[in-house]
mmCIF file of the N, C-alpha and C atoms, coordinates in Angstrom:
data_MODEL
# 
_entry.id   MODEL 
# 
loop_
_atom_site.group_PDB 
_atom_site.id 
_atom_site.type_symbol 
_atom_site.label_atom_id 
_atom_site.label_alt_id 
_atom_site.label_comp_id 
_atom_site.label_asym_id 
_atom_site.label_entity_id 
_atom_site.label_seq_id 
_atom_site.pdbx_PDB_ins_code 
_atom_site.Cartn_x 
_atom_site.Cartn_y 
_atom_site.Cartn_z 
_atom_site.occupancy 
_atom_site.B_iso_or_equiv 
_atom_site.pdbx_formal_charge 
_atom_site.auth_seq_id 
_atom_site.auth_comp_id 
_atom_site.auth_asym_id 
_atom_site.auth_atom_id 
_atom_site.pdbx_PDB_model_num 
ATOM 1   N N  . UNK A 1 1  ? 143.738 144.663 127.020 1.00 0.00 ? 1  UNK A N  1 
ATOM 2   C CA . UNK A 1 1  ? 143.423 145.683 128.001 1.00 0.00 ? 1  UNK A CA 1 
ATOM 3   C C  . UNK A 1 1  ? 144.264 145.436 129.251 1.00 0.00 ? 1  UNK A C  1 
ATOM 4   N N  . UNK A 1 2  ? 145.012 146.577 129.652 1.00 0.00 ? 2  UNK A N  1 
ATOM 5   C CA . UNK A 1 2  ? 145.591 146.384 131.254 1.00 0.00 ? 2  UNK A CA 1 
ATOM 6   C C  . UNK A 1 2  ? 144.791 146.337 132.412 1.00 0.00 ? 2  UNK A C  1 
ATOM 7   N N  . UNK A 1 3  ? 144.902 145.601 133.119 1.00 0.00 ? 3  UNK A N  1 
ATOM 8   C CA . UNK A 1 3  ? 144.307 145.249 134.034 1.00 0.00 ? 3  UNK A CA 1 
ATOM 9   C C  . UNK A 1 3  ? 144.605 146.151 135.473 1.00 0.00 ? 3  UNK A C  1 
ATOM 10  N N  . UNK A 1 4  ? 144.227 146.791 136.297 1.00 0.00 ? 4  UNK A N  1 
ATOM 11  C CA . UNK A 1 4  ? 144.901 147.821 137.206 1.00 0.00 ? 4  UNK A CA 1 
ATOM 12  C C  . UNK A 1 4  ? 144.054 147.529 138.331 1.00 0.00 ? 4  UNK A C  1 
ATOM 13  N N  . UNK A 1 5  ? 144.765 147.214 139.684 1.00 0.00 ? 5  UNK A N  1 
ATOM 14  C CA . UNK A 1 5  ? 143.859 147.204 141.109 1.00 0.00 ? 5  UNK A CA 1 
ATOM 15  C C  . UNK A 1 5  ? 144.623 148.204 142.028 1.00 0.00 ? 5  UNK A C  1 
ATOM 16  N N  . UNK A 1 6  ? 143.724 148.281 143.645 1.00 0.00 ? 6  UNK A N  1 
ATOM 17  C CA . UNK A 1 6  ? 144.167 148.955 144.019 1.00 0.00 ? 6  UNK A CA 1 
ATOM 18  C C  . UNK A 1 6  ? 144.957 147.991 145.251 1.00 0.00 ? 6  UNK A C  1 
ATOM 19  N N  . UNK A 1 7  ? 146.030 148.280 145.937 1.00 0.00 ? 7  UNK A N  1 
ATOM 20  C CA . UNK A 1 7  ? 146.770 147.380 146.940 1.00 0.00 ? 7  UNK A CA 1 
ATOM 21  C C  . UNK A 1 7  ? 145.598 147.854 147.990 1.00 0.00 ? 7  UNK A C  1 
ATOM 22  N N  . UNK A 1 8  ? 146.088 146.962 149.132 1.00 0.00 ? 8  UNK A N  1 
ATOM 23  C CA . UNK A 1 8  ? 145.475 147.310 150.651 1.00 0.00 ? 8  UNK A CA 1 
ATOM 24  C C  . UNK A 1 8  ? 144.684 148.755 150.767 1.00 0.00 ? 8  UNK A C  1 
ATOM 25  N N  . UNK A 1 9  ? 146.399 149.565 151.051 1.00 0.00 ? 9  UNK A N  1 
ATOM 26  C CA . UNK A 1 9  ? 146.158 150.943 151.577 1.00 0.00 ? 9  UNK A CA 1 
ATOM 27  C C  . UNK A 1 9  ? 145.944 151.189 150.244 1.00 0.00 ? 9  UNK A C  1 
ATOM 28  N N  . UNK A 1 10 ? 145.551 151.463 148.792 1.00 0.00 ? 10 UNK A N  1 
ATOM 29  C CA . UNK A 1 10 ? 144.918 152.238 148.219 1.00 0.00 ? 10 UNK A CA 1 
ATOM 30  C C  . UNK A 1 10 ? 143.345 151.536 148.239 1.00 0.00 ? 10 UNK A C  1 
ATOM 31  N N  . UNK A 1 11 ? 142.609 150.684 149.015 1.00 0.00 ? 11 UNK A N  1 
ATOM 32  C CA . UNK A 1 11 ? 141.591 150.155 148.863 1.00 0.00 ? 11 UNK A CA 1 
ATOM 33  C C  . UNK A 1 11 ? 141.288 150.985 150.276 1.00 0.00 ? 11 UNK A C  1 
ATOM 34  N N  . UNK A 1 12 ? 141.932 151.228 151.288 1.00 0.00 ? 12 UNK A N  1 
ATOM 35  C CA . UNK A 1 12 ? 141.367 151.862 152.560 1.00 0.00 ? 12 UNK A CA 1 
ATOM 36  C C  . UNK A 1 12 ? 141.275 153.201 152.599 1.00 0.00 ? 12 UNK A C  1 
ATOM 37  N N  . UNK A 1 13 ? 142.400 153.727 151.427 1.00 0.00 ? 13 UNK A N  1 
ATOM 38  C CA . UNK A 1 13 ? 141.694 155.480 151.114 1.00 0.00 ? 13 UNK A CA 1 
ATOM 39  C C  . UNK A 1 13 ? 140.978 155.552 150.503 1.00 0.00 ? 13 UNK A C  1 
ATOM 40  N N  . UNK A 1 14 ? 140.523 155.024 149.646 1.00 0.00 ? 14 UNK A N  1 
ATOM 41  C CA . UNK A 1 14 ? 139.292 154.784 148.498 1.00 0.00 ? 14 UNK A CA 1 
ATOM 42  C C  . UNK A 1 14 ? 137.781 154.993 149.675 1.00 0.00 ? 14 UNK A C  1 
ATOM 43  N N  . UNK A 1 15 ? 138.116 153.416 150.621 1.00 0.00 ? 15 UNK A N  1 
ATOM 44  C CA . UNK A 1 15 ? 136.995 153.374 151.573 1.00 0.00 ? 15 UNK A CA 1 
ATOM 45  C C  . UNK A 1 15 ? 136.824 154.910 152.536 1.00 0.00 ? 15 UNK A C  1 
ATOM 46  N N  . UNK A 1 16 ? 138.224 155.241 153.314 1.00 0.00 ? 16 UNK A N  1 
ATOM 47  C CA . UNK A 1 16 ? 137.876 156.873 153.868 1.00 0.00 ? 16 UNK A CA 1 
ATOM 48  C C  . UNK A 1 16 ? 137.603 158.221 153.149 1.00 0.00 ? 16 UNK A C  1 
ATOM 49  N N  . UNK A 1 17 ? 138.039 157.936 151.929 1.00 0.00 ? 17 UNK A N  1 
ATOM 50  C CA . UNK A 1 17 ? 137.296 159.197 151.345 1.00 0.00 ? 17 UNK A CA 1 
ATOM 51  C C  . UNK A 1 17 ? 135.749 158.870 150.696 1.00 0.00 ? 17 UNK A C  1 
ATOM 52  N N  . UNK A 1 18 ? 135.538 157.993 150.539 1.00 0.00 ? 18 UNK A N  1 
ATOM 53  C CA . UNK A 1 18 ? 134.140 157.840 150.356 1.00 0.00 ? 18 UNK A CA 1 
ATOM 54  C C  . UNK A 1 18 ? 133.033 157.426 151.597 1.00 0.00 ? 18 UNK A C  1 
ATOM 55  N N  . UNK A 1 19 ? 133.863 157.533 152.952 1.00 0.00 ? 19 UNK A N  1 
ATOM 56  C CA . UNK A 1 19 ? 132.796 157.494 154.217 1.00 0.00 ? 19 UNK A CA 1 
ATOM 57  C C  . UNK A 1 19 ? 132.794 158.868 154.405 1.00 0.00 ? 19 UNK A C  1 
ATOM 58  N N  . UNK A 1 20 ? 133.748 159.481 154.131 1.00 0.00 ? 20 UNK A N  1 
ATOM 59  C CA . UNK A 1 20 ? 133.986 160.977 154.444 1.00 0.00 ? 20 UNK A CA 1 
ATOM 60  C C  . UNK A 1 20 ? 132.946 161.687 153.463 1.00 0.00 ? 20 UNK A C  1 
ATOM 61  N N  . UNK A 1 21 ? 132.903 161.226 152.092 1.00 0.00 ? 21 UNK A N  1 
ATOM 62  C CA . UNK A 1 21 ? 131.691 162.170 151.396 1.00 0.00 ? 21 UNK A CA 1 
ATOM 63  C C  . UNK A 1 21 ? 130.673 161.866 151.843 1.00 0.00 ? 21 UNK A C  1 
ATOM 64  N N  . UNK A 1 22 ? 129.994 160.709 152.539 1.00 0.00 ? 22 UNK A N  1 
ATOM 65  C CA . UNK A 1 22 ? 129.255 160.296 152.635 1.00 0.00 ? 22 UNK A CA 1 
ATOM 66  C C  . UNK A 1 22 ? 128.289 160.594 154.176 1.00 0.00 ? 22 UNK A C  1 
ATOM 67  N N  . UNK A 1 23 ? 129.232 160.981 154.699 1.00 0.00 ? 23 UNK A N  1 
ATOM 68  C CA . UNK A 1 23 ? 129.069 161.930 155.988 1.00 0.00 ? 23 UNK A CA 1 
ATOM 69  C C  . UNK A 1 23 ? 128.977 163.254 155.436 1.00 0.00 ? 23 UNK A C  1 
ATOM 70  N N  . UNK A 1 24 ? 129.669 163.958 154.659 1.00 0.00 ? 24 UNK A N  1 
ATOM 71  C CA . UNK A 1 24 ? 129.435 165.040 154.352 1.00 0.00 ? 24 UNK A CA 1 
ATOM 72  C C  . UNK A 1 24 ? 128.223 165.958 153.621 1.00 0.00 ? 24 UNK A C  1 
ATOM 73  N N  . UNK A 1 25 ? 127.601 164.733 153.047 1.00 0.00 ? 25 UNK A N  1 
ATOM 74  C CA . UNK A 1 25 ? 126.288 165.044 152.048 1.00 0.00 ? 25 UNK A CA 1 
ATOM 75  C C  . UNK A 1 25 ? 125.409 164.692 153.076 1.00 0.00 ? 25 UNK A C  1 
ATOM 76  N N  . UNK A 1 26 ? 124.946 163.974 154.441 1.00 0.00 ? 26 UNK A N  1 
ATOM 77  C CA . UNK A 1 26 ? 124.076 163.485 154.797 1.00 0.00 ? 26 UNK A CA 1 
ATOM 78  C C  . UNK A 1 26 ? 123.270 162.072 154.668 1.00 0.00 ? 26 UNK A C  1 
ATOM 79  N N  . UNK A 1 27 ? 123.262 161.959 155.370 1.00 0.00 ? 27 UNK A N  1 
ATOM 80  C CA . UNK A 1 27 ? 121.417 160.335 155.534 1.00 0.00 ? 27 UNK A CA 1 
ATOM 81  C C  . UNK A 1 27 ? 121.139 160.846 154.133 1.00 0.00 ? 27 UNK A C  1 
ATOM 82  N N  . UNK A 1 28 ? 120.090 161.739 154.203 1.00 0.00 ? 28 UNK A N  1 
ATOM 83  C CA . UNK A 1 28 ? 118.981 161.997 152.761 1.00 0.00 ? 28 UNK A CA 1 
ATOM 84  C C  . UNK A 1 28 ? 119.764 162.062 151.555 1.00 0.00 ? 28 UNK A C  1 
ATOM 85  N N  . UNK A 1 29 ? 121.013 162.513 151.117 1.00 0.00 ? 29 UNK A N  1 
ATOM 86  C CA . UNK A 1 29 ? 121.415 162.645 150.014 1.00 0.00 ? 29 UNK A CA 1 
ATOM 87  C C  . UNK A 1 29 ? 122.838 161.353 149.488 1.00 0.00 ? 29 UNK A C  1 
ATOM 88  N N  . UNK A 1 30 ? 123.407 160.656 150.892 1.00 0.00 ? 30 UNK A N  1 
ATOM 89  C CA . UNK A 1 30 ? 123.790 159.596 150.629 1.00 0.00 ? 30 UNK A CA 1 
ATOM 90  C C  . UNK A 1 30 ? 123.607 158.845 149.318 1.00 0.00 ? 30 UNK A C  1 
ATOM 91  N N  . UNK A 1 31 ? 122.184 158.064 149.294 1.00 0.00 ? 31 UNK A N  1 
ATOM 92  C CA . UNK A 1 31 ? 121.716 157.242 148.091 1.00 0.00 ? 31 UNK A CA 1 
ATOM 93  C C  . UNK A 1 31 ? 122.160 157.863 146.660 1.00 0.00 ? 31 UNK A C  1 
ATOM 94  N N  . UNK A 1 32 ? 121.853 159.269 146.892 1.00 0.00 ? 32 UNK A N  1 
ATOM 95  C CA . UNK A 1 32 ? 122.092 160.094 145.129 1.00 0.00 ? 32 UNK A CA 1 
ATOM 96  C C  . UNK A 1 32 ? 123.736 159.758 144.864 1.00 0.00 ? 32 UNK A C  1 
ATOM 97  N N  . UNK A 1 33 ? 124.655 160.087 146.066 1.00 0.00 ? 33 UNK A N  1 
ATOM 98  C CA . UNK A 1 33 ? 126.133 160.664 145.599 1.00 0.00 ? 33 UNK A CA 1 
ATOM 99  C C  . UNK A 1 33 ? 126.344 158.864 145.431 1.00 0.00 ? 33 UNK A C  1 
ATOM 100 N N  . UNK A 1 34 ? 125.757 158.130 145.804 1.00 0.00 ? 34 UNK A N  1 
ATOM 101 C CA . UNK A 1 34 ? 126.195 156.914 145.799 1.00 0.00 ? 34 UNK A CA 1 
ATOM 102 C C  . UNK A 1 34 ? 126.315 156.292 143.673 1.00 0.00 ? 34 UNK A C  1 
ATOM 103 N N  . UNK A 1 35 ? 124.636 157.256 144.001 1.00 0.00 ? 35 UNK A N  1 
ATOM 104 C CA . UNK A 1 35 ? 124.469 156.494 142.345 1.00 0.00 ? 35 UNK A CA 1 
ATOM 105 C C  . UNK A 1 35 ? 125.226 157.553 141.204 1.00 0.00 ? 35 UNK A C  1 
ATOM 106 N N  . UNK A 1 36 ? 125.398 158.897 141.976 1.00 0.00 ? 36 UNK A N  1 
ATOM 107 C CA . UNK A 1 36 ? 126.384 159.659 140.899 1.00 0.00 ? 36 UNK A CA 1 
ATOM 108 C C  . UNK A 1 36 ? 128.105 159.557 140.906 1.00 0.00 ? 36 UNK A C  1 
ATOM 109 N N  . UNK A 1 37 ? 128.517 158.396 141.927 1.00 0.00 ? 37 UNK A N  1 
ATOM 110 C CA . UNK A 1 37 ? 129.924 157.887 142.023 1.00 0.00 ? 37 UNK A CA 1 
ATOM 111 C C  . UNK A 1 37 ? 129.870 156.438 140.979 1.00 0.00 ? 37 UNK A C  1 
ATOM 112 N N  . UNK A 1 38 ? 128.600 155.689 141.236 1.00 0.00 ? 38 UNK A N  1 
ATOM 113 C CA . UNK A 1 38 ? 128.809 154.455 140.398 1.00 0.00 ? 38 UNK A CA 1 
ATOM 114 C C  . UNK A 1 38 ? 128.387 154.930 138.975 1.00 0.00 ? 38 UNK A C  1 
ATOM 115 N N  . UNK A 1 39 ? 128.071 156.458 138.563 1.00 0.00 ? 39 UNK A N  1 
ATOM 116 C CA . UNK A 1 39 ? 127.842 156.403 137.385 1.00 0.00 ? 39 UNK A CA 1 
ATOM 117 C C  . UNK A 1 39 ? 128.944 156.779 136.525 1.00 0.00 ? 39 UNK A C  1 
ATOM 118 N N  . UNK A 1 40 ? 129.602 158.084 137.408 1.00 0.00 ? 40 UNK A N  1 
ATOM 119 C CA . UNK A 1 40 ? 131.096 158.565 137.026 1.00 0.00 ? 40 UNK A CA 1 
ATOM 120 C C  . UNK A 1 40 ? 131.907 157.261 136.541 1.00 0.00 ? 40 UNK A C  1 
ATOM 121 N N  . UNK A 1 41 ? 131.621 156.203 137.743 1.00 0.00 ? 41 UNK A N  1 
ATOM 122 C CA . UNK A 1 41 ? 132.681 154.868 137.551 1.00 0.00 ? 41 UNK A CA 1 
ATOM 123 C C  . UNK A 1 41 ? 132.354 153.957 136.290 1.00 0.00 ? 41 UNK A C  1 
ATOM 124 N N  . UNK A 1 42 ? 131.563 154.042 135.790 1.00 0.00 ? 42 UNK A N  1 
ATOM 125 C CA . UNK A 1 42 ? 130.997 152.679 135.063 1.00 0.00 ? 42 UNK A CA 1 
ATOM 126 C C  . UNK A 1 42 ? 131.253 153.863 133.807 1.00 0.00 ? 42 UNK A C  1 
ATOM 127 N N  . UNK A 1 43 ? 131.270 154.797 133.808 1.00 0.00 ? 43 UNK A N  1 
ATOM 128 C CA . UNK A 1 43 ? 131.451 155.715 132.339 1.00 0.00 ? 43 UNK A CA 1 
ATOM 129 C C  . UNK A 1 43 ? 133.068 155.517 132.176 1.00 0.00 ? 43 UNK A C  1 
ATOM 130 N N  . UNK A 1 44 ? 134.001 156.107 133.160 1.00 0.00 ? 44 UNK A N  1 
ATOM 131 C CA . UNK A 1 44 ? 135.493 156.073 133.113 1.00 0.00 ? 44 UNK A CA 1 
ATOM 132 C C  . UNK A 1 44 ? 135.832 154.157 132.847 1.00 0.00 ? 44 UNK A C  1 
ATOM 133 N N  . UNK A 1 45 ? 134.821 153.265 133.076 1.00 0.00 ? 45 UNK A N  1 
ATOM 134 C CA . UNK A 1 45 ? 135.491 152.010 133.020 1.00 0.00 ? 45 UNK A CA 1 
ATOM 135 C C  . UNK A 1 45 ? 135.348 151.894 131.197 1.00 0.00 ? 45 UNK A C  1 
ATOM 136 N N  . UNK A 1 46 ? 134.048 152.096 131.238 1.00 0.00 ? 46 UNK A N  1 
ATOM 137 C CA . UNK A 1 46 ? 133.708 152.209 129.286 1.00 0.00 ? 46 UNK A CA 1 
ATOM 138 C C  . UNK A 1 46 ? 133.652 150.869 129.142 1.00 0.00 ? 46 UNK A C  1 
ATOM 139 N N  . UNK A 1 47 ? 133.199 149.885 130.172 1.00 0.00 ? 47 UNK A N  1 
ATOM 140 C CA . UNK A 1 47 ? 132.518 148.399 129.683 1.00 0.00 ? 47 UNK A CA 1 
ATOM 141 C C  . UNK A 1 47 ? 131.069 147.948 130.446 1.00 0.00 ? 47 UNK A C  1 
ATOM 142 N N  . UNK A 1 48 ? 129.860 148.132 129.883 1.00 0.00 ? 48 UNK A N  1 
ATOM 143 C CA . UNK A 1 48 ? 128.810 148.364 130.680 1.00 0.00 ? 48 UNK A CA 1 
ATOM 144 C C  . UNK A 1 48 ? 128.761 146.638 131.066 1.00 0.00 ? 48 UNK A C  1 
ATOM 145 N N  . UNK A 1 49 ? 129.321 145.517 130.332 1.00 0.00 ? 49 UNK A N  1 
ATOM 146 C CA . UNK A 1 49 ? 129.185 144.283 130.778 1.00 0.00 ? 49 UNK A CA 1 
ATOM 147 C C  . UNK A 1 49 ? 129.893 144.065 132.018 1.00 0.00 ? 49 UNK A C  1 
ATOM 148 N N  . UNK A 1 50 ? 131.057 144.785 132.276 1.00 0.00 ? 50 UNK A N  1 
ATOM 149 C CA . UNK A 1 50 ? 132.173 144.516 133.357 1.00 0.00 ? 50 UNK A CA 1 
ATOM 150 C C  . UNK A 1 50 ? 131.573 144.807 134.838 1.00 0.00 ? 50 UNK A C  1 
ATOM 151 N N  . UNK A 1 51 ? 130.906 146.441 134.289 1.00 0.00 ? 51 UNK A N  1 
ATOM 152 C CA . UNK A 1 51 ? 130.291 147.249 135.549 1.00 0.00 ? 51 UNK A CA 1 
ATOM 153 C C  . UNK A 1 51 ? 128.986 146.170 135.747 1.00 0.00 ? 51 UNK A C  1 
ATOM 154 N N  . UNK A 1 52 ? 128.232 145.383 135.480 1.00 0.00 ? 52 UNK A N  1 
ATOM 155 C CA . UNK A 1 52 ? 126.934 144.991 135.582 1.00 0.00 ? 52 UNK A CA 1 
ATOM 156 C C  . UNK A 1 52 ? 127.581 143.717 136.524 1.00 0.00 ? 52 UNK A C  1 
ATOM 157 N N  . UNK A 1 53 ? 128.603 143.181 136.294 1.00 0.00 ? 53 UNK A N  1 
ATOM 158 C CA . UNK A 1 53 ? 129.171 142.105 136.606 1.00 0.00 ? 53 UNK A CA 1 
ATOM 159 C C  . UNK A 1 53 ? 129.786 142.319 138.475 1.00 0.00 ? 53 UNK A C  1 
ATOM 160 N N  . UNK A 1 54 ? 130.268 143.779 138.474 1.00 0.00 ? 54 UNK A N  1 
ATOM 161 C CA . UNK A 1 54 ? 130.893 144.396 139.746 1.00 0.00 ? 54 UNK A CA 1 
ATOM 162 C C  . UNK A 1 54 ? 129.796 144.894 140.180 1.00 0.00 ? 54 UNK A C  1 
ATOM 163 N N  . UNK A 1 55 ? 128.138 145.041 139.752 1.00 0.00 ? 55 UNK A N  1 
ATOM 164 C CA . UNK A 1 55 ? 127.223 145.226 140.376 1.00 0.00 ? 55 UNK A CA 1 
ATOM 165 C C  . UNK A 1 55 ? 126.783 144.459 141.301 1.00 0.00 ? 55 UNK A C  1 
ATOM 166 N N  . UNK A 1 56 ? 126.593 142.791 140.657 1.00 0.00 ? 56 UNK A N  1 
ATOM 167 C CA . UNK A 1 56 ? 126.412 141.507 141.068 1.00 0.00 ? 56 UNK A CA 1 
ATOM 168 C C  . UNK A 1 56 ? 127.607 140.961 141.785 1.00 0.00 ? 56 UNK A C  1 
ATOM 169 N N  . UNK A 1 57 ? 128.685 141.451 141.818 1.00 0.00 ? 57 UNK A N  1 
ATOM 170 C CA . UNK A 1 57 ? 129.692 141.027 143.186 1.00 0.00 ? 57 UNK A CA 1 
ATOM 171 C C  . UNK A 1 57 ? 129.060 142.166 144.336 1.00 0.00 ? 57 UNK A C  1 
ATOM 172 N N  . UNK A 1 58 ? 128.651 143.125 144.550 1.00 0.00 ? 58 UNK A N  1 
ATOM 173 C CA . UNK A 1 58 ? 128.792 144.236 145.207 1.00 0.00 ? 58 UNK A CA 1 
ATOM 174 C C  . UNK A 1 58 ? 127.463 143.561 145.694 1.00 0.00 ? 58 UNK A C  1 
ATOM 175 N N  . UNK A 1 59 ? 126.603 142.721 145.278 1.00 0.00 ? 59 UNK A N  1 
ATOM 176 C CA . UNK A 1 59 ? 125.176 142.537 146.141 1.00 0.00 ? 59 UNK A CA 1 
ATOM 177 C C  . UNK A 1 59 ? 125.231 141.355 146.658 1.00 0.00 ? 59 UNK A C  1 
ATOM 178 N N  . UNK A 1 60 ? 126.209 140.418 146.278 1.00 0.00 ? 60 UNK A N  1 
ATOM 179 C CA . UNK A 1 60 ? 126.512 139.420 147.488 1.00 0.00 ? 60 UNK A CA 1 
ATOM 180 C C  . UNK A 1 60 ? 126.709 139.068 148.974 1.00 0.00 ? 60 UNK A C  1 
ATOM 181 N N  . UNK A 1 61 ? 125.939 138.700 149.267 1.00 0.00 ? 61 UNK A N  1 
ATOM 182 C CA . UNK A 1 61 ? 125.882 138.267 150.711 1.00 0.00 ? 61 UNK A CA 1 
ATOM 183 C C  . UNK A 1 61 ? 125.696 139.686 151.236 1.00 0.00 ? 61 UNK A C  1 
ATOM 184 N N  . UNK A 1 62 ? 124.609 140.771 150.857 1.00 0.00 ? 62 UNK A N  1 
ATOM 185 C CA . UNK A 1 62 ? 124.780 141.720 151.575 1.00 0.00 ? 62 UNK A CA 1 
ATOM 186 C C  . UNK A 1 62 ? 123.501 141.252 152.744 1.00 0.00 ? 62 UNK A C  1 
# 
């Protein structure tokens, strides 16, 4: 399997277009677009062990 990341600046448009939806939907609907972006993502990755794994980095030290 190829392995693919994003550099810097494709990690900081990633971050402004997803503060930007995230302003755009609101406070109240935030939480949903959150869980219908990590669901889109974890389907297009097609490894539910990988995504469970980038779940448990993503809750570190929050």
């Amino acid at each position: 399997m190829i392995q693919t990341t994003l550099d810097i600046a494709g990690l900081e448009t990633v971050y402004d277009q997803l503060a930007v939806a995230i302003d755009a939907v609101g406070a109240e609907k935030s939480e949903l677009l959150l869980v219908k972006l990590a669901l889109l993502a974890a389907n297009q990755l097609g490894d539910a062990r990988q995504f469970g794994e980038m779940i448990a980095a993503a809750q570190q030290d929050l």
